[in-house]
PyMOL Python script that loads the backbone (N, CA, C, O; Angstrom):
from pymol import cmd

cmd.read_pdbstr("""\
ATOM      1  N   UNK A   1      66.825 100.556 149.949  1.00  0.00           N
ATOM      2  CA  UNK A   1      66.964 101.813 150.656  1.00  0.00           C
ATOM      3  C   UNK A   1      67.671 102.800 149.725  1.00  0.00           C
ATOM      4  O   UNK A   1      68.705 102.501 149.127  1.00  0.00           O
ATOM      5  N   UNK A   2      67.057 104.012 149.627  1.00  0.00           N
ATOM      6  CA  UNK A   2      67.981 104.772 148.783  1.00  0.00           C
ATOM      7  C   UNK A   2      68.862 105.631 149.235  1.00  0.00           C
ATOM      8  O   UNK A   2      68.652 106.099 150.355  1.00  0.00           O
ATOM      9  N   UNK A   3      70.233 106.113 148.381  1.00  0.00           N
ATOM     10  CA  UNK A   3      71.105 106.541 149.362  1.00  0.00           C
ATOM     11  C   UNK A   3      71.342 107.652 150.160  1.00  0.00           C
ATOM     12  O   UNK A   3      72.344 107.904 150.828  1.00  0.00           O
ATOM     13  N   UNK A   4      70.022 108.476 149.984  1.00  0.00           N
ATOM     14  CA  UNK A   4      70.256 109.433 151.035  1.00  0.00           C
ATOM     15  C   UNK A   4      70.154 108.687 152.531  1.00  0.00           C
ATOM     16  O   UNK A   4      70.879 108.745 153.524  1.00  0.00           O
ATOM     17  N   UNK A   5      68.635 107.792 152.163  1.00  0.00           N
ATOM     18  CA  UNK A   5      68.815 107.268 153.858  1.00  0.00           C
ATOM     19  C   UNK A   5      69.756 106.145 154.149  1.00  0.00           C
ATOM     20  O   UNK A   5      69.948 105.632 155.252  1.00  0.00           O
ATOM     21  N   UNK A   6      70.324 105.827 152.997  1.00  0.00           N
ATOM     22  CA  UNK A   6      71.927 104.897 153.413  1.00  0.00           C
ATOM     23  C   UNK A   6      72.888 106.118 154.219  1.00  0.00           C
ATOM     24  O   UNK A   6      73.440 105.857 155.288  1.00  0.00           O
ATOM     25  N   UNK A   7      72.973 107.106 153.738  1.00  0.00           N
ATOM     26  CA  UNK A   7      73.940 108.179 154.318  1.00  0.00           C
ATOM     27  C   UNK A   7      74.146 108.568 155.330  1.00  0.00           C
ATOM     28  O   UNK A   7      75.208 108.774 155.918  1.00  0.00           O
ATOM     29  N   UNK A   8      72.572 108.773 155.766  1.00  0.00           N
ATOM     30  CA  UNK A   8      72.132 109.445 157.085  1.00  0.00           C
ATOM     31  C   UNK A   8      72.350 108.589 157.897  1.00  0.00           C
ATOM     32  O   UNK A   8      73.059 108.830 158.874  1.00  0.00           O
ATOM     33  N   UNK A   9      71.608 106.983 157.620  1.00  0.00           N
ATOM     34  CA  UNK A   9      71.912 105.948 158.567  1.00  0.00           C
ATOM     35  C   UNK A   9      73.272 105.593 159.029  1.00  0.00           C
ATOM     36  O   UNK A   9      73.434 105.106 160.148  1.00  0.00           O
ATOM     37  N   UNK A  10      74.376 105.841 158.120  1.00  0.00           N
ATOM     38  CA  UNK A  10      76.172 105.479 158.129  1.00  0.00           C
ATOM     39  C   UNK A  10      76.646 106.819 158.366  1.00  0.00           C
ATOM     40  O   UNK A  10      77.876 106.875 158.377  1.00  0.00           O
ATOM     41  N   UNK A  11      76.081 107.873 158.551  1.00  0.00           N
ATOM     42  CA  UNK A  11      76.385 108.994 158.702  1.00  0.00           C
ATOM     43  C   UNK A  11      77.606 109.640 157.871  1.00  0.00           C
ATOM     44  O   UNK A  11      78.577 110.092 158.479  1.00  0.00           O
ATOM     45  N   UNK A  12      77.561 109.660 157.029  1.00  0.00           N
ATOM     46  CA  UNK A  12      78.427 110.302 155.613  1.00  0.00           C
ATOM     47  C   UNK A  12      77.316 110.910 155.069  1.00  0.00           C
ATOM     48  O   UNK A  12      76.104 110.941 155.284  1.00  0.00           O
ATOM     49  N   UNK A  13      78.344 111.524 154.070  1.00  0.00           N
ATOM     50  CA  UNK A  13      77.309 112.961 153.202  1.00  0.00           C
ATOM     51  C   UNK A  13      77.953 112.741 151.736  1.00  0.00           C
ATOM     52  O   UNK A  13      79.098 112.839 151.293  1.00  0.00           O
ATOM     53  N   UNK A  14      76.436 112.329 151.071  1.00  0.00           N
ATOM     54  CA  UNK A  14      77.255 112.284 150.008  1.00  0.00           C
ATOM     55  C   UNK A  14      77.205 113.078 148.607  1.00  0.00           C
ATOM     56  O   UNK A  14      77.095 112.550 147.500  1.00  0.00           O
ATOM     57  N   UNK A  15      77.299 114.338 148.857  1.00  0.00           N
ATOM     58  CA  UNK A  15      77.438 115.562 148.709  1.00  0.00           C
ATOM     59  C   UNK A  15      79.029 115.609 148.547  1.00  0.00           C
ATOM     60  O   UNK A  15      79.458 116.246 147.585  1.00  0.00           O
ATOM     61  N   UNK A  16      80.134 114.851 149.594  1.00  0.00           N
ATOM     62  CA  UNK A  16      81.530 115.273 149.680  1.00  0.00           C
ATOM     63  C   UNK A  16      82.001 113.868 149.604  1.00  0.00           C
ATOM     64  O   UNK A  16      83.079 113.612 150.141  1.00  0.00           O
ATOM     65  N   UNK A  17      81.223 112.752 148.904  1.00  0.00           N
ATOM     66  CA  UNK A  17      82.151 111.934 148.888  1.00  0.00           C
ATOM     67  C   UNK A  17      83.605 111.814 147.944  1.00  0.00           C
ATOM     68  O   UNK A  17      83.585 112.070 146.740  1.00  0.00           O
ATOM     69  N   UNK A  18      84.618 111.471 148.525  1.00  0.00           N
ATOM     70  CA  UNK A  18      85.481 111.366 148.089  1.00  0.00           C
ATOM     71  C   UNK A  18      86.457 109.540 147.608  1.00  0.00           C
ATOM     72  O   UNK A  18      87.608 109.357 147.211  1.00  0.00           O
ATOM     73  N   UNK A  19      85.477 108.676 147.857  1.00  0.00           N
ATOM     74  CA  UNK A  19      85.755 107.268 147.691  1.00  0.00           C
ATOM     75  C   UNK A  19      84.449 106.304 147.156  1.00  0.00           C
ATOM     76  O   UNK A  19      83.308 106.731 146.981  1.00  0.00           O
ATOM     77  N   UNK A  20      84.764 105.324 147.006  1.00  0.00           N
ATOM     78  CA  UNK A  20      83.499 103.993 146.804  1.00  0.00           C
ATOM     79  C   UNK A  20      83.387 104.177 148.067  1.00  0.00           C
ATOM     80  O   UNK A  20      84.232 104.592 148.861  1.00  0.00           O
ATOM     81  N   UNK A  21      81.998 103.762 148.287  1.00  0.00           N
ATOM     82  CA  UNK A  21      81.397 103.157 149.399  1.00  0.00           C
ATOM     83  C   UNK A  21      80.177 101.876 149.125  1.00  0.00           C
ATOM     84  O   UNK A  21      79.117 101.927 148.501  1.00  0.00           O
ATOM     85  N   UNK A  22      80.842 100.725 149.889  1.00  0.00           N
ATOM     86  CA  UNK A  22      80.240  99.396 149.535  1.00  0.00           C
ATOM     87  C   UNK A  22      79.275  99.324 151.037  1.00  0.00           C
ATOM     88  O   UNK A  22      79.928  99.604 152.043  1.00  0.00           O
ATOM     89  N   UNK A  23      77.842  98.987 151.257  1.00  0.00           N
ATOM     90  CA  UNK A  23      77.830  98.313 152.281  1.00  0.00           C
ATOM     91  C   UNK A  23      77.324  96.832 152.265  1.00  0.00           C
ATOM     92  O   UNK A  23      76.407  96.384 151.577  1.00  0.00           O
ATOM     93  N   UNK A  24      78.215  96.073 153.287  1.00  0.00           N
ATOM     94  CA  UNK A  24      77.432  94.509 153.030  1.00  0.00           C
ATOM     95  C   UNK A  24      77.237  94.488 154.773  1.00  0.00           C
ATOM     96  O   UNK A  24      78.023  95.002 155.568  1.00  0.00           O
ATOM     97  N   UNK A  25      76.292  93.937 155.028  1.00  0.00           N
ATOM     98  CA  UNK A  25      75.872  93.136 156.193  1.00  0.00           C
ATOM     99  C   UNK A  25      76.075  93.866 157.183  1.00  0.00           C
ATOM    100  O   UNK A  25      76.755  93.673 158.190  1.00  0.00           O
ATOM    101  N   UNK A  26      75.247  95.011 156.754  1.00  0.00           N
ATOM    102  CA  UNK A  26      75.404  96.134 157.692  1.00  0.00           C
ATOM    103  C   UNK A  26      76.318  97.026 157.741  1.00  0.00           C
ATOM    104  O   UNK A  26      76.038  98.102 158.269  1.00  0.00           O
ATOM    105  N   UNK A  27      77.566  96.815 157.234  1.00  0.00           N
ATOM    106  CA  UNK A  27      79.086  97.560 157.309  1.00  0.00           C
ATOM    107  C   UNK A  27      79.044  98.221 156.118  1.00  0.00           C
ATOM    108  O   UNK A  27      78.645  97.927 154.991  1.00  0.00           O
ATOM    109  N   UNK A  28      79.631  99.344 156.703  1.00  0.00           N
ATOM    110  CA  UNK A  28      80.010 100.310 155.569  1.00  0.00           C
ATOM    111  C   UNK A  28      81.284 100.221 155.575  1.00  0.00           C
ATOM    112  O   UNK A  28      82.074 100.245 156.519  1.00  0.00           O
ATOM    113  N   UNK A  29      81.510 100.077 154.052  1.00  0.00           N
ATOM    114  CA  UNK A  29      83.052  99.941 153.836  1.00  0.00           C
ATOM    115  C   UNK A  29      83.690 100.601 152.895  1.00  0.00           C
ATOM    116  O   UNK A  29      83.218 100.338 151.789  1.00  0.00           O
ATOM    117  N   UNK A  30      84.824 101.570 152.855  1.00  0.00           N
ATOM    118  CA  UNK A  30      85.317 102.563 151.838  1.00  0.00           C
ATOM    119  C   UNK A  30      86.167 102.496 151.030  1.00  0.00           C
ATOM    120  O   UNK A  30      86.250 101.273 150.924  1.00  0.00           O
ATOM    121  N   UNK A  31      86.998 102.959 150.253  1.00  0.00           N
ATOM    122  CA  UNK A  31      88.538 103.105 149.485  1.00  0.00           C
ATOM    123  C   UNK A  31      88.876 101.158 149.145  1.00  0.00           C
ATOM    124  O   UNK A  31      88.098 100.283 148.763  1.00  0.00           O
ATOM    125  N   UNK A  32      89.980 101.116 149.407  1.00  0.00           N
ATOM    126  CA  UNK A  32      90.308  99.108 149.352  1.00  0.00           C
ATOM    127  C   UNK A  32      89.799  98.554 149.778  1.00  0.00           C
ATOM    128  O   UNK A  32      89.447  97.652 149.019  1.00  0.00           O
ATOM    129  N   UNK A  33      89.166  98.387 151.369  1.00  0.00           N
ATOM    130  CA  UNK A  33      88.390  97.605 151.319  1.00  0.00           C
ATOM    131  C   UNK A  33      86.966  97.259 150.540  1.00  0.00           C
ATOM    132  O   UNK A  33      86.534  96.111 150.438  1.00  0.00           O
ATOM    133  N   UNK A  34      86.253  98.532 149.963  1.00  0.00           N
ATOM    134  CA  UNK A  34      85.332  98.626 148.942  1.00  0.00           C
ATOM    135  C   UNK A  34      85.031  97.755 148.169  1.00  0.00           C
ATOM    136  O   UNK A  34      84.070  96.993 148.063  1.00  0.00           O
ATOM    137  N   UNK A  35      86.359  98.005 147.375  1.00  0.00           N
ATOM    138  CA  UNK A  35      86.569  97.604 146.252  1.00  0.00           C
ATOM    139  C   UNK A  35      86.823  95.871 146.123  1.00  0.00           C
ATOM    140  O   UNK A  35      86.166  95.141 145.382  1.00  0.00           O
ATOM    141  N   UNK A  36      87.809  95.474 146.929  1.00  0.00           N
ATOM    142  CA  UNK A  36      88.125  93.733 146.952  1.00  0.00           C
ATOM    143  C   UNK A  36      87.029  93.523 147.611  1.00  0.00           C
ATOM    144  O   UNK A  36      86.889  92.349 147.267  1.00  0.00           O
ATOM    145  N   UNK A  37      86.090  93.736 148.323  1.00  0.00           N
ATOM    146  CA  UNK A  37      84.384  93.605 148.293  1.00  0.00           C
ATOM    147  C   UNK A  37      83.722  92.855 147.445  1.00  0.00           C
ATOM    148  O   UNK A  37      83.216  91.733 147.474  1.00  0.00           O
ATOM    149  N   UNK A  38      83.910  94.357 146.101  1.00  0.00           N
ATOM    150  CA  UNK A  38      83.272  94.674 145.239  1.00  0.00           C
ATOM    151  C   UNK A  38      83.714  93.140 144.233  1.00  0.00           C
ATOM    152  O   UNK A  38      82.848  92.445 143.701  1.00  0.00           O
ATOM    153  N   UNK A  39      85.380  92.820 144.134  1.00  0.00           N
ATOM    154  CA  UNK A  39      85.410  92.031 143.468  1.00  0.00           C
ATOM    155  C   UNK A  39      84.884  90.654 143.911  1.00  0.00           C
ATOM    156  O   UNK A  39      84.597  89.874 143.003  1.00  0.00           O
ATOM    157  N   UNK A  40      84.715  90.243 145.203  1.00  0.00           N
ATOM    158  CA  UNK A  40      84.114  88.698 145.007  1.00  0.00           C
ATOM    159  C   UNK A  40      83.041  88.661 144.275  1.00  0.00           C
ATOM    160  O   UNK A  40      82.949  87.622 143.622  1.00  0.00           O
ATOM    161  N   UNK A  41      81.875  89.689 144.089  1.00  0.00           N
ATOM    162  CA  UNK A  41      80.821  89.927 143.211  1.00  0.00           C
ATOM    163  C   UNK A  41      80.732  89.358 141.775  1.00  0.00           C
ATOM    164  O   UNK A  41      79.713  88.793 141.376  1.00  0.00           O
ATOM    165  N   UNK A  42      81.814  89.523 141.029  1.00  0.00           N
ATOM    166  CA  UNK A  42      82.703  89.962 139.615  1.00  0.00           C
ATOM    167  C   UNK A  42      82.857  88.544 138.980  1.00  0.00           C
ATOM    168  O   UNK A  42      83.005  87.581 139.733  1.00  0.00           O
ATOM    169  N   UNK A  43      82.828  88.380 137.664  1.00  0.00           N
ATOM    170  CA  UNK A  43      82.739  86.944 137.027  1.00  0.00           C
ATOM    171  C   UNK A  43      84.308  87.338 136.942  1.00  0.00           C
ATOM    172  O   UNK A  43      84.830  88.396 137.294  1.00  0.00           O
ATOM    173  N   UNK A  44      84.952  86.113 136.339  1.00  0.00           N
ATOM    174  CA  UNK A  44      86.468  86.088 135.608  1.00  0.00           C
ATOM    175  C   UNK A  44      87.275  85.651 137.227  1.00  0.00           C
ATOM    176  O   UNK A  44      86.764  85.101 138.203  1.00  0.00           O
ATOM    177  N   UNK A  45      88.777  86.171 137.014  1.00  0.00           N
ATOM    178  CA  UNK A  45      89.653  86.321 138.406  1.00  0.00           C
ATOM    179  C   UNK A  45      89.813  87.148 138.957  1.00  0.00           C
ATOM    180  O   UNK A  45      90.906  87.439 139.444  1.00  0.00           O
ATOM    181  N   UNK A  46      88.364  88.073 139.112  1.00  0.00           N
ATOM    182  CA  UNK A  46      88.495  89.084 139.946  1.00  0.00           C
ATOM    183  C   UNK A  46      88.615  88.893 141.427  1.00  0.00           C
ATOM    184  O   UNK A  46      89.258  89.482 142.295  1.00  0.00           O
ATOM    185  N   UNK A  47      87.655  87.720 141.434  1.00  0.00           N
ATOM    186  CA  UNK A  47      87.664  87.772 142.603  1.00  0.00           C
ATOM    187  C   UNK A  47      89.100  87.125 143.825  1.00  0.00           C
ATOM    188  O   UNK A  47      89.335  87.345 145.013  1.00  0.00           O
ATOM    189  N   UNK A  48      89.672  86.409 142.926  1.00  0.00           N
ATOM    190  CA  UNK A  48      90.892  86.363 143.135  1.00  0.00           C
ATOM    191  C   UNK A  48      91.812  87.458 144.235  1.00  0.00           C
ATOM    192  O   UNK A  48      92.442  87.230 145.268  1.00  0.00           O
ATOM    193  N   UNK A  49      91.585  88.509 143.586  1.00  0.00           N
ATOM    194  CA  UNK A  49      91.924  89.642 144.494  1.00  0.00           C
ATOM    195  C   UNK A  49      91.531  89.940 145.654  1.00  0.00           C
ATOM    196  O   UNK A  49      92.257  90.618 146.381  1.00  0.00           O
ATOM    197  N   UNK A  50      90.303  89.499 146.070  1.00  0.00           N
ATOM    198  CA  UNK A  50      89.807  89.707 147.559  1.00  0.00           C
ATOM    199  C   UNK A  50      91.026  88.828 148.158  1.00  0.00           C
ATOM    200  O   UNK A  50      90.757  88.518 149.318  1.00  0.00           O
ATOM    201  N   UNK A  51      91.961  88.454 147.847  1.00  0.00           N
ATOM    202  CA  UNK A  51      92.751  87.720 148.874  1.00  0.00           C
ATOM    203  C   UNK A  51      93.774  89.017 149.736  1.00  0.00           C
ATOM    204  O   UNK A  51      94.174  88.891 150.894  1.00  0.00           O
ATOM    205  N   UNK A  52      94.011  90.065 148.961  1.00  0.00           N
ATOM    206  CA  UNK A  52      94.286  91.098 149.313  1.00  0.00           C
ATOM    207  C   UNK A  52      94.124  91.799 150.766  1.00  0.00           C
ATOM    208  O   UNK A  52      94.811  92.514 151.497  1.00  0.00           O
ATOM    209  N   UNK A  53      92.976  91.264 150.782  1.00  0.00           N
ATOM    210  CA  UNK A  53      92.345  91.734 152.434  1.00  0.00           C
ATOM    211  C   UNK A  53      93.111  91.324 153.220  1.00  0.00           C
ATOM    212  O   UNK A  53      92.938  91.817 154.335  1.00  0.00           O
ATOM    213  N   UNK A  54      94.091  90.462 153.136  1.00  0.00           N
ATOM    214  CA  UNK A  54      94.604  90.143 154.190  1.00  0.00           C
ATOM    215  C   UNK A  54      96.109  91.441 154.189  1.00  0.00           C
ATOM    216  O   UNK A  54      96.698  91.661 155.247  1.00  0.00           O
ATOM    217  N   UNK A  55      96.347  91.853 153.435  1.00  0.00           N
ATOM    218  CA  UNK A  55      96.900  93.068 153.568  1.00  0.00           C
ATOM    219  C   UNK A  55      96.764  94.068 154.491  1.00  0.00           C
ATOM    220  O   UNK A  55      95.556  94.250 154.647  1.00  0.00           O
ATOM    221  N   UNK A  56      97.639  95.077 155.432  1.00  0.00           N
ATOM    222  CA  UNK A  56      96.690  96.171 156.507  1.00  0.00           C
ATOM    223  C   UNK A  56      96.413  97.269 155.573  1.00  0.00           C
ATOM    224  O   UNK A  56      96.989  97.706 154.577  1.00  0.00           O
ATOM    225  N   UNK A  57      95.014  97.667 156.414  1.00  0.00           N
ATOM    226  CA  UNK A  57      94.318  98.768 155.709  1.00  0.00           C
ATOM    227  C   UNK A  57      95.153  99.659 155.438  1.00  0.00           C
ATOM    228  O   UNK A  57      95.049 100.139 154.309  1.00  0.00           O
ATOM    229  N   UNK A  58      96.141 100.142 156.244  1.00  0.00           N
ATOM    230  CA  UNK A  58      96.382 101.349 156.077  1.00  0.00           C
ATOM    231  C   UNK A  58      97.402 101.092 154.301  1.00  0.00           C
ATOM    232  O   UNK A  58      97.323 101.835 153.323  1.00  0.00           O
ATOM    233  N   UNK A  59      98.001 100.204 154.395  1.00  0.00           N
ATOM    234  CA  UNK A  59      98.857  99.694 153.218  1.00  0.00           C
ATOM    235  C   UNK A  59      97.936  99.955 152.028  1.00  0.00           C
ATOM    236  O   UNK A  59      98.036 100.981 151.355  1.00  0.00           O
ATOM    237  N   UNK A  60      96.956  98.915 151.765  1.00  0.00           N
ATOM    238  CA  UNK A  60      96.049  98.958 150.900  1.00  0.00           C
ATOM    239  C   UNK A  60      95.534 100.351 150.454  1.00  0.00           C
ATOM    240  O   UNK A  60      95.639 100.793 149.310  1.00  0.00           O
ATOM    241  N   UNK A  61      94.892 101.061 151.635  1.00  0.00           N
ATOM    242  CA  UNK A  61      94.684 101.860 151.064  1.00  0.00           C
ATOM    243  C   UNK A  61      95.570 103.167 150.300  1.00  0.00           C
ATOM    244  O   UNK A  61      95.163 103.998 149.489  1.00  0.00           O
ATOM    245  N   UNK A  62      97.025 102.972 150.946  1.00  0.00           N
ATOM    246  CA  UNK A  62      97.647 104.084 149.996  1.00  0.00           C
ATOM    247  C   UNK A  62      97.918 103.564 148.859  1.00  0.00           C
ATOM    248  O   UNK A  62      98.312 104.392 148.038  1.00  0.00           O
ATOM    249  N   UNK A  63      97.838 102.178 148.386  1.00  0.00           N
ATOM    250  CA  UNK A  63      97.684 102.047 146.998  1.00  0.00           C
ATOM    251  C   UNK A  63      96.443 102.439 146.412  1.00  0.00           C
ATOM    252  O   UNK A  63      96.443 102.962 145.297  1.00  0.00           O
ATOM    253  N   UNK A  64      95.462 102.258 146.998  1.00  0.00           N
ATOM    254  CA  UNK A  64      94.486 102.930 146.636  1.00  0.00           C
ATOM    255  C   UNK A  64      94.131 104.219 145.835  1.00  0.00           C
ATOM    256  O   UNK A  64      93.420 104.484 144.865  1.00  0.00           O
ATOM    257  N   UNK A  65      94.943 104.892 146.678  1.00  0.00           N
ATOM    258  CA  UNK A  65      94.719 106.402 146.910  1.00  0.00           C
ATOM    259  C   UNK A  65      95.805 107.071 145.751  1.00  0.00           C
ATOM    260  O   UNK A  65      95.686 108.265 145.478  1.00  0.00           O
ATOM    261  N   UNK A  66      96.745 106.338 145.160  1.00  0.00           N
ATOM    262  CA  UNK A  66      98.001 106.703 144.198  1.00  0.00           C
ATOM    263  C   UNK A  66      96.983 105.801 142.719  1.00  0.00           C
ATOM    264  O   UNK A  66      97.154 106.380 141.647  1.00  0.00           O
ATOM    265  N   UNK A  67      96.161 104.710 142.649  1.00  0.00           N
ATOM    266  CA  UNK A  67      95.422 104.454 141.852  1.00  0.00           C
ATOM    267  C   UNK A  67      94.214 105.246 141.257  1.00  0.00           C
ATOM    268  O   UNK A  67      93.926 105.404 140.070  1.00  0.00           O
ATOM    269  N   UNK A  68      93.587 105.700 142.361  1.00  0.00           N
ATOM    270  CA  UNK A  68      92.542 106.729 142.297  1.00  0.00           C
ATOM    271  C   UNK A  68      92.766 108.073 141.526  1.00  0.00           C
ATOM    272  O   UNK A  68      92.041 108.540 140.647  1.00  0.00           O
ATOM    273  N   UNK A  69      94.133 108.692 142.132  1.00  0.00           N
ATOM    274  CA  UNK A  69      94.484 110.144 141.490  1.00  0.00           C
ATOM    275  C   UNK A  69      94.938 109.370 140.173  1.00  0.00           C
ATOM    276  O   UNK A  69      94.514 110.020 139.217  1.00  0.00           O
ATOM    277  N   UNK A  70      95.552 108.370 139.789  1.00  0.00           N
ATOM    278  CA  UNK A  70      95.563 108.709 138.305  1.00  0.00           C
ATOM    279  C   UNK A  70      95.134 107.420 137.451  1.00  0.00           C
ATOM    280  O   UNK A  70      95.850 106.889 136.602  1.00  0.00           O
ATOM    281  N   UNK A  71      93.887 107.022 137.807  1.00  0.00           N
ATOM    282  CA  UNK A  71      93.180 106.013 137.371  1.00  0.00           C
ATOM    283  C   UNK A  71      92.740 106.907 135.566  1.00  0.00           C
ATOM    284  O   UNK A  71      92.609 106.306 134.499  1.00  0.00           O
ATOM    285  N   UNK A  72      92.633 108.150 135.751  1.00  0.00           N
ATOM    286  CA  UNK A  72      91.893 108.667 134.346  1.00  0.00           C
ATOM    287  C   UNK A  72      93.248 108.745 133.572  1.00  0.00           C
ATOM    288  O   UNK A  72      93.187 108.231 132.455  1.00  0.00           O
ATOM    289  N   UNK A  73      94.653 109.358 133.974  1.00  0.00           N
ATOM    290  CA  UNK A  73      95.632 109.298 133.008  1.00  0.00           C
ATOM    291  C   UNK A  73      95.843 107.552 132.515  1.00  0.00           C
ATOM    292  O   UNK A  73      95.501 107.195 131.388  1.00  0.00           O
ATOM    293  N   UNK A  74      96.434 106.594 133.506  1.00  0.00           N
ATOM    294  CA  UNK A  74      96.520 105.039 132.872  1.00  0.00           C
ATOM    295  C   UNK A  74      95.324 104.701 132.040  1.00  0.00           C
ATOM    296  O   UNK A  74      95.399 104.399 130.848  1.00  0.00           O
ATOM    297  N   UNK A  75      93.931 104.785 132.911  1.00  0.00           N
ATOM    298  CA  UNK A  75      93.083 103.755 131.827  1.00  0.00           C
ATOM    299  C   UNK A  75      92.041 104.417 131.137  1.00  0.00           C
ATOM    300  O   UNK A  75      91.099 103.706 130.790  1.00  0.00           O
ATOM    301  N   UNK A  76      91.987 106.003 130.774  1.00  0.00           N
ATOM    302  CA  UNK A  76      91.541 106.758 130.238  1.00  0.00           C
ATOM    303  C   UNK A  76      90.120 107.053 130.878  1.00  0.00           C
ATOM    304  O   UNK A  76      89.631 106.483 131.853  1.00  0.00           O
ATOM    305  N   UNK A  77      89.613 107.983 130.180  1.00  0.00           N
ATOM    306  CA  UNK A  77      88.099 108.160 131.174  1.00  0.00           C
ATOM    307  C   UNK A  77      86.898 108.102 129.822  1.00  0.00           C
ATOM    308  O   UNK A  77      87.189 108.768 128.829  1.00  0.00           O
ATOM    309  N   UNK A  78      85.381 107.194 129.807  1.00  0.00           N
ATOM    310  CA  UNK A  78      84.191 107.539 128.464  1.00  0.00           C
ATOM    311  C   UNK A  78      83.458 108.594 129.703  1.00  0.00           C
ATOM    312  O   UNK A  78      83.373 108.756 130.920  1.00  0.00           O
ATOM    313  N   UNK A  79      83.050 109.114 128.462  1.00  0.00           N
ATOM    314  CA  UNK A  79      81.710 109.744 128.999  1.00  0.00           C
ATOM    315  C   UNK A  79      80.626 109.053 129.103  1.00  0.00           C
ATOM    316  O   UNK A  79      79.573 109.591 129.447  1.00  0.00           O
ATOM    317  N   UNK A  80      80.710 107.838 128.842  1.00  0.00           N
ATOM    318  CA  UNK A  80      79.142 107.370 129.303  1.00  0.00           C
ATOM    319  C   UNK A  80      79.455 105.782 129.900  1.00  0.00           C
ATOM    320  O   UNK A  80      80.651 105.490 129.900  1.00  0.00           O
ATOM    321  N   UNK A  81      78.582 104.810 130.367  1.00  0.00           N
ATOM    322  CA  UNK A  81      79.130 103.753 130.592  1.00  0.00           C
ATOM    323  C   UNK A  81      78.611 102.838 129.712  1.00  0.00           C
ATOM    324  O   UNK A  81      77.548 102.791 129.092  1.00  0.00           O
ATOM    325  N   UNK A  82      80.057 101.751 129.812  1.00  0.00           N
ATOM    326  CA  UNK A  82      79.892 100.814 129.211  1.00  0.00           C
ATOM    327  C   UNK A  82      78.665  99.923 129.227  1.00  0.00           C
ATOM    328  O   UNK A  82      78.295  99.467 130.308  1.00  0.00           O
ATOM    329  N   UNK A  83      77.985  99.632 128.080  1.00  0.00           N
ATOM    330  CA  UNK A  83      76.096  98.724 128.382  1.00  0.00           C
ATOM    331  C   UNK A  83      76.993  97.297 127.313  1.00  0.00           C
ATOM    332  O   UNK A  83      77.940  97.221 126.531  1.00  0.00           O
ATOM    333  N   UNK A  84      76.134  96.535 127.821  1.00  0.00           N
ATOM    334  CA  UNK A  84      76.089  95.301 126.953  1.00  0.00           C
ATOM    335  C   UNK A  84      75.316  95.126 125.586  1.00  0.00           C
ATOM    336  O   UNK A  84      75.367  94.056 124.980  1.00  0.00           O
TER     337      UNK A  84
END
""", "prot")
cmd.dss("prot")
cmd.show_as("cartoon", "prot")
cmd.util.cbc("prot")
cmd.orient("prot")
């Protein structure tokens, strides 16, 4: 499905997104939860981190949200992405 009609169907616009958005198994999921999602996916000990979830959203996500604003000063920003 492509993501305009992911959008329309979850009803977001993503025109103004302002976070990840993961969906699995029907759920749309945003900001921290997204992401520790995103890591059971992930080779290495990423996935490790999905243990996190058991954290409350609201917690998680203000780490989130203090990671996000300065994710480009700590781990710098490429202009293109990383390929193998």
């Amino acid at each position: 499905m492509e993501a305009n009609s992911l959008a329309n169907h979850y009803g977001f616009d993503i025109n103004h997104l302002q976070s990840i958005v993961f969906i699995q198994n029907g759920r749309m999921l945003i900001r921290s939860s997204a992401v520790l999602r995103v890591f059971r996916y992930m080779d290495g000990l990423w996935p490790l981190l999905s243990i996190l979830l058991i954290v409350p959203v609201p917690v998680r996500d203000f780490i989130y949200d203090i990671i996000a604003r300065n994710r480009y000063r700590w781990f710098g920003k490429c202009e293109s992405c990383v390929t193998d």
